[in-house]
C-alpha positions as CSV (number, residue, x, y, z in Angstrom):
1,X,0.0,0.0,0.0
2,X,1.4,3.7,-1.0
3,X,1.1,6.0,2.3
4,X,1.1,9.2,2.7
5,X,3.3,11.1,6.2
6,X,1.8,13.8,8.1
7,X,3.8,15.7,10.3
8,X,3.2,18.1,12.3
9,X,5.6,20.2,14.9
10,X,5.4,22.1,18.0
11,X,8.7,24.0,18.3
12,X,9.4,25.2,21.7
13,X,11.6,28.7,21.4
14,X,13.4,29.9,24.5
15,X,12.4,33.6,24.6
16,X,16.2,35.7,25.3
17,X,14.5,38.1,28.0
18,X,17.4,39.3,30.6
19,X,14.8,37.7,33.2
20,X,12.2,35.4,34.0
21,X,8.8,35.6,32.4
22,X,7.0,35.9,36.1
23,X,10.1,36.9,38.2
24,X,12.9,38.6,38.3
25,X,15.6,35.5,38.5
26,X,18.4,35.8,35.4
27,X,17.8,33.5,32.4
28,X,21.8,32.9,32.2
29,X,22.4,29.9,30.7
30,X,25.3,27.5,32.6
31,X,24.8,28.8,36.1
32,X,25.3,26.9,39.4
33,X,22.1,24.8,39.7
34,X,19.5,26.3,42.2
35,X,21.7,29.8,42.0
36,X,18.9,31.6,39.5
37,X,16.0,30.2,41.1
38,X,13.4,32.6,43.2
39,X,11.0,32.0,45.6
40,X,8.0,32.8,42.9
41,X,10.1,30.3,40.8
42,X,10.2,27.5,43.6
43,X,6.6,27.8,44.4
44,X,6.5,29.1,48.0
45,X,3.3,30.0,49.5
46,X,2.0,33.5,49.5
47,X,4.4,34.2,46.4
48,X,2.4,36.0,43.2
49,X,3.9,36.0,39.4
50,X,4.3,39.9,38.1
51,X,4.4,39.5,34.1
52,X,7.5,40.3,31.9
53,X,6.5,42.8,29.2
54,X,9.6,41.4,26.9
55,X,8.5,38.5,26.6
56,X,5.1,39.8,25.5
57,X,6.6,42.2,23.2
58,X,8.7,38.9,21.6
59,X,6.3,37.1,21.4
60,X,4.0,39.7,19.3
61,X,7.2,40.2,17.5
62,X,7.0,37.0,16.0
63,X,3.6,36.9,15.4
64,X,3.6,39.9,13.2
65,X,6.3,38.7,11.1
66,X,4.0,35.2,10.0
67,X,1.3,37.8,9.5
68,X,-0.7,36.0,12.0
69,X,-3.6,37.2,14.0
70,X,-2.5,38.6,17.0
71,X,-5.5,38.5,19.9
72,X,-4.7,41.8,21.8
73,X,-6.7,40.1,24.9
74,X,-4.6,36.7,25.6
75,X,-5.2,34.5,29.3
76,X,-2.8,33.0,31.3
77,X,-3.9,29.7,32.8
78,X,-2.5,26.6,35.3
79,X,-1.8,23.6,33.2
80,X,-2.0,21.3,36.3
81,X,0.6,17.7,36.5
82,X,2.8,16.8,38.9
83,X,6.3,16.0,37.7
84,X,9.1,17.0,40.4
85,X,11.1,19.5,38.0
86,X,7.5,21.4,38.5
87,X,7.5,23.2,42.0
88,X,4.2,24.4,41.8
89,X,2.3,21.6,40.3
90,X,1.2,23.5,37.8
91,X,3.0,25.2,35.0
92,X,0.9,28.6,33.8
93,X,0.6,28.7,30.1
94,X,-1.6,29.4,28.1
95,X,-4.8,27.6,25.9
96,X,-8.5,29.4,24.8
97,X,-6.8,33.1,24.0
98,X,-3.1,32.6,23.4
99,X,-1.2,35.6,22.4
100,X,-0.5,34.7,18.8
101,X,-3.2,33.1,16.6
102,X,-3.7,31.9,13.0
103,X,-0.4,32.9,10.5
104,X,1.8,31.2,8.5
105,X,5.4,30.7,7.2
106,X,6.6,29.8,3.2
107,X,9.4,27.1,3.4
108,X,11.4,26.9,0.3
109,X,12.7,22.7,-0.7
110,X,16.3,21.8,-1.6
111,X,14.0,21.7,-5.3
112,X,12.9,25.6,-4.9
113,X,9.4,24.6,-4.7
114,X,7.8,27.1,-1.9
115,X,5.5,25.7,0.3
116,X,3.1,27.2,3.3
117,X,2.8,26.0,6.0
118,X,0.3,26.8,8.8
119,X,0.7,28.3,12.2
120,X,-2.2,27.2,14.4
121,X,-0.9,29.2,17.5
122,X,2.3,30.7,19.3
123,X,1.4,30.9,23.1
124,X,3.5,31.6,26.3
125,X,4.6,29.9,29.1
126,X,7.0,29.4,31.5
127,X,9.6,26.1,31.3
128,X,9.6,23.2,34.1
129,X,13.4,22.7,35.6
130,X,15.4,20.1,35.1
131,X,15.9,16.9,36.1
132,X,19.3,15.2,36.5
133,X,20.2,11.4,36.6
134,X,24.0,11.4,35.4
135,X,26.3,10.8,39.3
136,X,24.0,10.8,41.7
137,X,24.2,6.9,42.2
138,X,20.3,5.9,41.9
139,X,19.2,9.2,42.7
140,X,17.8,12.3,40.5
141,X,18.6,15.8,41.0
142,X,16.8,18.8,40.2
143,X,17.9,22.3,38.6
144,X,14.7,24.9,38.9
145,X,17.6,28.0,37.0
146,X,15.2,27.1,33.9
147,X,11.9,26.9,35.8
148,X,10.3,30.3,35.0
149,X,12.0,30.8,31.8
150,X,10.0,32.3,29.4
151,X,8.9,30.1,26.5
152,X,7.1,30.4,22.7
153,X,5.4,27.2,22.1
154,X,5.1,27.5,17.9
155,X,2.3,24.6,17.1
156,X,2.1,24.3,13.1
157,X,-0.6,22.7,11.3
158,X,-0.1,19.2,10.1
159,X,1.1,20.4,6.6
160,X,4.5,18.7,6.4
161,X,4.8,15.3,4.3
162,X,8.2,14.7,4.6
163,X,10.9,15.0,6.7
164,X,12.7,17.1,4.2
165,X,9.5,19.9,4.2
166,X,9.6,19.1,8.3
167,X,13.3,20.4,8.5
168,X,13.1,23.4,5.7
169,X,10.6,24.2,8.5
170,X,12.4,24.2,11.6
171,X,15.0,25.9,10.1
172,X,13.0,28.7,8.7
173,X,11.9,29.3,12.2
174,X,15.3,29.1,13.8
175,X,16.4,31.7,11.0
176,X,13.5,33.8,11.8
177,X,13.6,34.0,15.6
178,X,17.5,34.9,15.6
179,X,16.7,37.3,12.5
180,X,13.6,38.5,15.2
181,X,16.8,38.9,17.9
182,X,14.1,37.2,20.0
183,X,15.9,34.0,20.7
184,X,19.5,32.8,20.3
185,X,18.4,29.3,19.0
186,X,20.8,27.5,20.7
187,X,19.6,24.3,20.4
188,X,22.4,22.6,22.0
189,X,21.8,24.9,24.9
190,X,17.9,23.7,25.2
191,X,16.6,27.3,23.5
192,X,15.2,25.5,20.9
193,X,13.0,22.3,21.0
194,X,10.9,20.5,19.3
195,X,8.4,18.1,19.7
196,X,7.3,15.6,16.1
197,X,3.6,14.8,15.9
198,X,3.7,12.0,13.0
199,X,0.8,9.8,11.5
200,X,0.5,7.6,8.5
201,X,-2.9,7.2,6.0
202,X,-3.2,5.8,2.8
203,X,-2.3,8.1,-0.1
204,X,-5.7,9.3,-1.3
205,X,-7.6,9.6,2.2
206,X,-8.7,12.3,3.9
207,X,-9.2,11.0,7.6
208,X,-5.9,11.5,9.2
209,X,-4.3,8.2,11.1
210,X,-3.5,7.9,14.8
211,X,-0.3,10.1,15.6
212,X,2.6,9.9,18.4
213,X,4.4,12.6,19.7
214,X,8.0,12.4,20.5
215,X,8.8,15.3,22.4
216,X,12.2,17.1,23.3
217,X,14.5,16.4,20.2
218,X,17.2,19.4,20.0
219,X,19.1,19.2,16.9
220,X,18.5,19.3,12.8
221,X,20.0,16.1,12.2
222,X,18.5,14.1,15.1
223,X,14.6,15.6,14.2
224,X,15.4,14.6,10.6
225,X,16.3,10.9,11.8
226,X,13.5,10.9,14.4
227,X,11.1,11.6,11.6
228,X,12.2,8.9,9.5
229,X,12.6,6.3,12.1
230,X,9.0,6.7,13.7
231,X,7.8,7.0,9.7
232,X,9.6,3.2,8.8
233,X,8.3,1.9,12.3
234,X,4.8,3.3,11.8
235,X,4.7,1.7,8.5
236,X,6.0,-1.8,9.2
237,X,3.2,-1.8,12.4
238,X,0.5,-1.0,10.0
239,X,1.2,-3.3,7.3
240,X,1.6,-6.3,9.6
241,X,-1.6,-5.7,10.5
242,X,-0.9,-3.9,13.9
243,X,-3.0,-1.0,15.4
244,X,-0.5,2.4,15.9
245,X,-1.2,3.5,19.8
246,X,-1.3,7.4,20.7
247,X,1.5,7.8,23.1
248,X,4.5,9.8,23.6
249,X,7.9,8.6,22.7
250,X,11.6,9.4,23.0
251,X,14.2,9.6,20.4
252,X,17.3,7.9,21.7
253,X,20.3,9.0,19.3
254,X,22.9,6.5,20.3
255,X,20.2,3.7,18.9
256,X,19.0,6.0,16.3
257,X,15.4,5.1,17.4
258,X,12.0,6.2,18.8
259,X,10.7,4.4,21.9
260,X,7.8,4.9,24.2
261,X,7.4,7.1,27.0
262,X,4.1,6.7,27.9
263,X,0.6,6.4,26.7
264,X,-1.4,9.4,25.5
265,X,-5.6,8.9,25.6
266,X,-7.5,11.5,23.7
267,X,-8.7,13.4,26.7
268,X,-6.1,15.3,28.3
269,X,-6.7,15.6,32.1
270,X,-4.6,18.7,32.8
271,X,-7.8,20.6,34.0
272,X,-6.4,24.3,32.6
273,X,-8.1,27.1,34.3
274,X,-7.5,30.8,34.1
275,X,-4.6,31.8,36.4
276,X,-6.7,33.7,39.4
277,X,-3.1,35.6,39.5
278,X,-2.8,37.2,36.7
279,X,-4.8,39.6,34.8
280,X,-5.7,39.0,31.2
281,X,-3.1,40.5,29.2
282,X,-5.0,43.7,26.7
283,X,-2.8,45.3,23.8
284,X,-3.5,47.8,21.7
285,X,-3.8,48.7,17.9
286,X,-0.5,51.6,18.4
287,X,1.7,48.4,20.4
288,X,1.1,46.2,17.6
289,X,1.9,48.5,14.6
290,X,4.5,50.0,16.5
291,X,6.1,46.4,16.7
292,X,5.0,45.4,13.3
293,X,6.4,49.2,11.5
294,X,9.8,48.3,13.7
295,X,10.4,44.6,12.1
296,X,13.9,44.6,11.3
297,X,14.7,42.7,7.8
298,X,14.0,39.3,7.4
299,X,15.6,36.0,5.6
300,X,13.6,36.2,2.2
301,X,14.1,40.0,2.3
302,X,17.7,39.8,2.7
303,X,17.6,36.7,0.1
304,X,16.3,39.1,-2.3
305,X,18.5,42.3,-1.5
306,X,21.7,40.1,-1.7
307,X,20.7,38.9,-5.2
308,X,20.1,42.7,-6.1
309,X,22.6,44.5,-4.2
310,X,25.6,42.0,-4.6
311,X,24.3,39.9,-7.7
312,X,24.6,36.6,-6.0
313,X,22.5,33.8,-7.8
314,X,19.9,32.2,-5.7
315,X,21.4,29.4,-4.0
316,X,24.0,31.2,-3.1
317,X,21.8,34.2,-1.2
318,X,20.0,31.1,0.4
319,X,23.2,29.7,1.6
320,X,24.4,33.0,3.2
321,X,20.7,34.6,4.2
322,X,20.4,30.7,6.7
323,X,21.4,32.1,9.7
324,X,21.8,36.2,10.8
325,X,25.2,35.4,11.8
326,X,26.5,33.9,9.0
327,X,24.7,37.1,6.8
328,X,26.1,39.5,8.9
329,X,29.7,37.5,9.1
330,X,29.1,37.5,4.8
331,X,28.2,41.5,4.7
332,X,31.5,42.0,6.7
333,X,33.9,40.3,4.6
334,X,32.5,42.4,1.4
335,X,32.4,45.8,3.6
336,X,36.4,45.3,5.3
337,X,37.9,43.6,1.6
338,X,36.7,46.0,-1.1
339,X,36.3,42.8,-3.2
340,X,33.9,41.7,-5.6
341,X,30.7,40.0,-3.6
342,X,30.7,37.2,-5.7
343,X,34.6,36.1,-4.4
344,X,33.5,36.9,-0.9
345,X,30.8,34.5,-1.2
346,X,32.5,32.0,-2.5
347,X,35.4,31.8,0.1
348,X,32.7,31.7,3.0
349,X,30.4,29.4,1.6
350,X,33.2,26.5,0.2
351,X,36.6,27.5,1.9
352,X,35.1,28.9,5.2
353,X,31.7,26.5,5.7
354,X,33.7,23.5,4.2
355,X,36.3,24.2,7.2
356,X,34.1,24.9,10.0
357,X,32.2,21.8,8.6
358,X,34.8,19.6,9.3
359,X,35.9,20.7,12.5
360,X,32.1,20.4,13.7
361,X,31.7,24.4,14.6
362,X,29.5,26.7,13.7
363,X,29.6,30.0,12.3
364,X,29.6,32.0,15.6
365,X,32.9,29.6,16.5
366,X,34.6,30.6,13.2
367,X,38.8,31.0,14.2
368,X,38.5,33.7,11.7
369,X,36.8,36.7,12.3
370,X,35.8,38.1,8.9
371,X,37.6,40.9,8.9
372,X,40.5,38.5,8.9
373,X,38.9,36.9,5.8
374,X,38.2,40.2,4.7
375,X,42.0,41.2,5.0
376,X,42.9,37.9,3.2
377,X,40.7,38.7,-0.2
378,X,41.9,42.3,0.2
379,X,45.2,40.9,-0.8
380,X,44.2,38.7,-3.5
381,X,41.9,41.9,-5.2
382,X,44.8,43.6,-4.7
383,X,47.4,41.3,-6.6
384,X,49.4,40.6,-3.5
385,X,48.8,36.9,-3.4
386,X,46.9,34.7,-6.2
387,X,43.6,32.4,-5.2
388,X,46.1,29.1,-5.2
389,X,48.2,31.1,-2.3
390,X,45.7,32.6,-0.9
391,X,44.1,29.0,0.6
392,X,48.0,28.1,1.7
393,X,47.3,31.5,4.1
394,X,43.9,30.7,4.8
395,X,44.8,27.4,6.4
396,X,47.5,29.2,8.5
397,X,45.0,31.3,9.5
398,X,42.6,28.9,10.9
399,X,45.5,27.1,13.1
400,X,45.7,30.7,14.6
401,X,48.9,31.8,13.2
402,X,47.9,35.9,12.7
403,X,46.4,37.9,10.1
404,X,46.9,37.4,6.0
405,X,49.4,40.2,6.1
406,X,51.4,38.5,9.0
407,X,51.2,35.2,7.2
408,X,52.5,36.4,3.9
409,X,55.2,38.7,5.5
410,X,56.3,35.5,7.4
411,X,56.1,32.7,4.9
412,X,57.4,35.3,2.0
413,X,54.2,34.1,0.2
414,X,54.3,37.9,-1.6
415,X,53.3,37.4,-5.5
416,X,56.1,38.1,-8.5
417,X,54.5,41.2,-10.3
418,X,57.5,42.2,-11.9
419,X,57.0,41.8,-15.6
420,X,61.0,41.5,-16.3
421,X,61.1,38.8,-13.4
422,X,58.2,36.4,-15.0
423,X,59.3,36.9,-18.9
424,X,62.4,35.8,-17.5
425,X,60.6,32.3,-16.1
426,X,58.5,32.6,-19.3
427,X,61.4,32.3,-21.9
428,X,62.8,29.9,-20.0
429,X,60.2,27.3,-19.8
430,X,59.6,27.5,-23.7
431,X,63.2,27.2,-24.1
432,X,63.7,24.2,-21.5
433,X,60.4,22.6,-23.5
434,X,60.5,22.6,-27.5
435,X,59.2,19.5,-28.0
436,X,56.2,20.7,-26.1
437,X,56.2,24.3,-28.0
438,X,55.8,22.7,-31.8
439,X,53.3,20.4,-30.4
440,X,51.5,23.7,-29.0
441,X,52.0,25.2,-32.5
442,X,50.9,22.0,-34.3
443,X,47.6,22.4,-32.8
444,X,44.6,23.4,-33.6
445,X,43.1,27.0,-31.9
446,X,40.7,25.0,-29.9
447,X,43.5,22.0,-28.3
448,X,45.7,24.8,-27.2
449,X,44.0,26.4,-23.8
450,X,44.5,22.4,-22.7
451,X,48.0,22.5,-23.6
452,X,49.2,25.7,-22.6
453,X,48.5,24.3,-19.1
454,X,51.8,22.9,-19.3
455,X,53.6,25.6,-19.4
456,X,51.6,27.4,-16.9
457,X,52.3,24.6,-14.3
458,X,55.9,24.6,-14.8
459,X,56.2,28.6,-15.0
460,X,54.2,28.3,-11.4
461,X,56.4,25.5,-9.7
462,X,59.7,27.3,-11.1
463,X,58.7,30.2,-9.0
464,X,57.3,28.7,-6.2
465,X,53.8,29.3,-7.0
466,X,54.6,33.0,-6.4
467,X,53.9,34.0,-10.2
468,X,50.9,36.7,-11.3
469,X,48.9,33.9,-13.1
470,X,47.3,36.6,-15.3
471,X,50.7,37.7,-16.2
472,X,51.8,34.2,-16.8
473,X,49.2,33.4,-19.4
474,X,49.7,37.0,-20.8
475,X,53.2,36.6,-21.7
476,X,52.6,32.9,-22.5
477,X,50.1,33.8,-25.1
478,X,52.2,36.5,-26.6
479,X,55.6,34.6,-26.8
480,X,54.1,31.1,-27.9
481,X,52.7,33.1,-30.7
């Protein structure tokens, strides 16, 4: 039987408020445990949550840039279960009137297809703490620094068929919420989550199948295989004539497989009620233009202006436009080397990615700061070093060894642009070669770029790769003639 994946996510964004959403403890993250922890945050009697503006203003923020509905009167309410990361036995979020409603957010596919996907909701709560299992011999320990952190659950509709459209998703959110400078995304860090709602139906129906959730994954690569383990599993149950239970699972990533945490019935007993604490939040028409009139650029906007502004093809704008740091990184290396866009983007996306790649860093971990890489293509638009030395500097460069200029000043990697000096390597290489010149002249126009190689590589290694390759060719062409 041919079936058809539905997916849909609930992506939980750690809001980057300087404080807690109902106290005033720091959101820092890698504290002491217990050091950022109140007495609003640990649930002590007589205690009362005072709202944190930011993280309304974030979370309208976000809301405004999917060009959802935003209800400018949103309810707080207790989401009562007892879990003992959860002080209060209850964590206040919210449900009927969440902040953000209806919107929606284009993903583009490794193909270019664009496809929408729905936002049901964005809604705010605050997170649970942490629990601990790792050296404490049996026992569990619990952290409440992130208890009280502020948090935008982002539920989508089920709109995703794939776990290819799943991750353009989540990564068109992560781009937007650092873009928004509302979150730093870290998702290593826990400041991005997401939870995979997946069900399976026979291509051609309507009636959507029964769905599990596995909650809490925190990487690209581990939603991507999470999506297509549970789809394989989900598939093989159903075709050997098993029934697919509701229930809530966990991706382990050392097995590379789902498993199940517990059973999840239709009915969801968490009896919300409005929080008798706090008042219904009420914003007006000026606060929400105001935010929406103040939205600073966004990915497909800067997409667009970097295909107009620096002539970049598509792909390449894509590439650069994925993250806010890695744009802003790219627009610094153009501003600090005077060179062409096209070069910049180049070196970043295959010599600089293509590093960091391999050393397993990111962007914001870069050894280079790009006004280093800046400096370097400064001196190839300059003619102070070609492309082929250029990558000998850029390696010394990511083992820490100084800037371009100290590099080439060290290593005497300075290029030969004295004419006499090269016409003096030119003439001779054609002499040292004449069986190699009348097969040059012998050819036809069209075998000769191939063949002039030749002399090209031995005119480089003669001078230590230090030759002007434009001069090189020039004077190649005009003696070989």
């Amino acid at each position: 039987m041919a079936w058809e994946t539905v997916i849909g996510l609930e992506i939980h964004v750690q809001l980057s408020t300087q404080s807690k959403i109902f106290s005033g403890s720091a959101t820092t993250f890698g504290a002491d445990p217990n050091t950022q922890a109140s007495l609003v945050d640990l649930g002590m009697p007589g205690v009362l949550p005072v709202l944190n503006e930011d993280a309304i203003k974030k979370a309208i923020t976000f809301g405004v840039a999917i060009d959802a509905k935003i209800n400018q009167k949103s309810v707080f309410a207790r989401k009562n279960y007892f879990y003992p990361d959860l002080p209060k036995g209850y964590q206040i979020s919210q449900l009927d009137l969440p902040i953000v409603d209806v919107g929606h957010l284009d993903i583009t596919l490794e193909d270019g297809t664009v496809k929408r996907v729905g936002v049901t909701r964005a809604h705010l709560e605050e997170d649970a703490g942490k629990s601990l299992h790792e050296d404490y011999h049996g026992m569990t320990g619990i952290d409440l620094n992130r208890a009280g952190t502020p948090l935008l659950e982002i539920v989508s509709e089920p709109d995703m068929r794939s776990a290819e459209e799943a991750i353009a998703y989540v990564k068109s959110v992560h781009a937007l919420i650092q873009y928004l400078d509302i979150s730093d995304g870290n998702m290593a860090e826990g400041s991005m989550r997401c939870d995979i709602n997946i069900s399976m139906r026979p291509k051609g129906q309507e009636e959507y199948g029964t769905r599990t959730e596995t909650k809490n994954v925190n990487s690209f690569r581990f939603i991507e295989k999470a999506i297509r383990g549970e789809v394989i599993r989900q598939i093989d149950e159903l075709e050997a004539g098993n029934r697919i239970r509701q229930e809530t699972r966990l991706y382990d990533s050392a097995k590379d497989e789902t498993r199940p945490m517990r059973s999840k019935e239709e009915a969801n007993d968490y009896r919300y009620f409005p929080d008798p604490d706090l008042l219904p939040v009420i914003t007006t028409d000026e606060y929400i233009q105001n935010l929406r009139d103040n939205l600073p650029e966004l990915p497909d906007q800067k997409i667009e202006r970097f295909q107009k502004e620096h002539e970049l093809k598509e792909y390449d704008a894509r590439v650069l436009a994925a993250s806010k740091q890695l744009a802003d990184y790219f627009e610094t290396v153009v501003t600090t080397s005077s060179a062409k866009a096209k070069l910049a983007a180049n070196w970043v996306t295959s010599e600089l990615l293509g590093a960091l790649n391999k050393a397993g860093k990111g962007i914001k971990d870069s050894p280079v700061s790009a006004e280093q890489l800046g400096g370097l293509l400064k001196r190839i638009a300059d003619n102070t070093i070609s492309g082929k030395i250029a990558k000998t500097v850029f390696e010394a460069m990511l083992n820490g060894e100084g800037s371009a200029d100290d590099i080439i000043k060290a290593k005497d990697l300075k290029q030969e642009t004295d004419t006499g000096a090269i016409e003096a390597l030119v003439d001779e290489v054609i002499a040292n070669n004449p069986a190699q010149v009348e097969q040059f002249l012998a050819a036809e126009k069209d075998k000769r770029k191939k063949l002039i190689g030749f002399f090209v590589g031995q005119i480089m290694k003669a001078s230590k790769g230090k030759a002007n390759p434009q001069q090189v060719n020039q004077l190649l062409g005009q003696k070989l003639k």
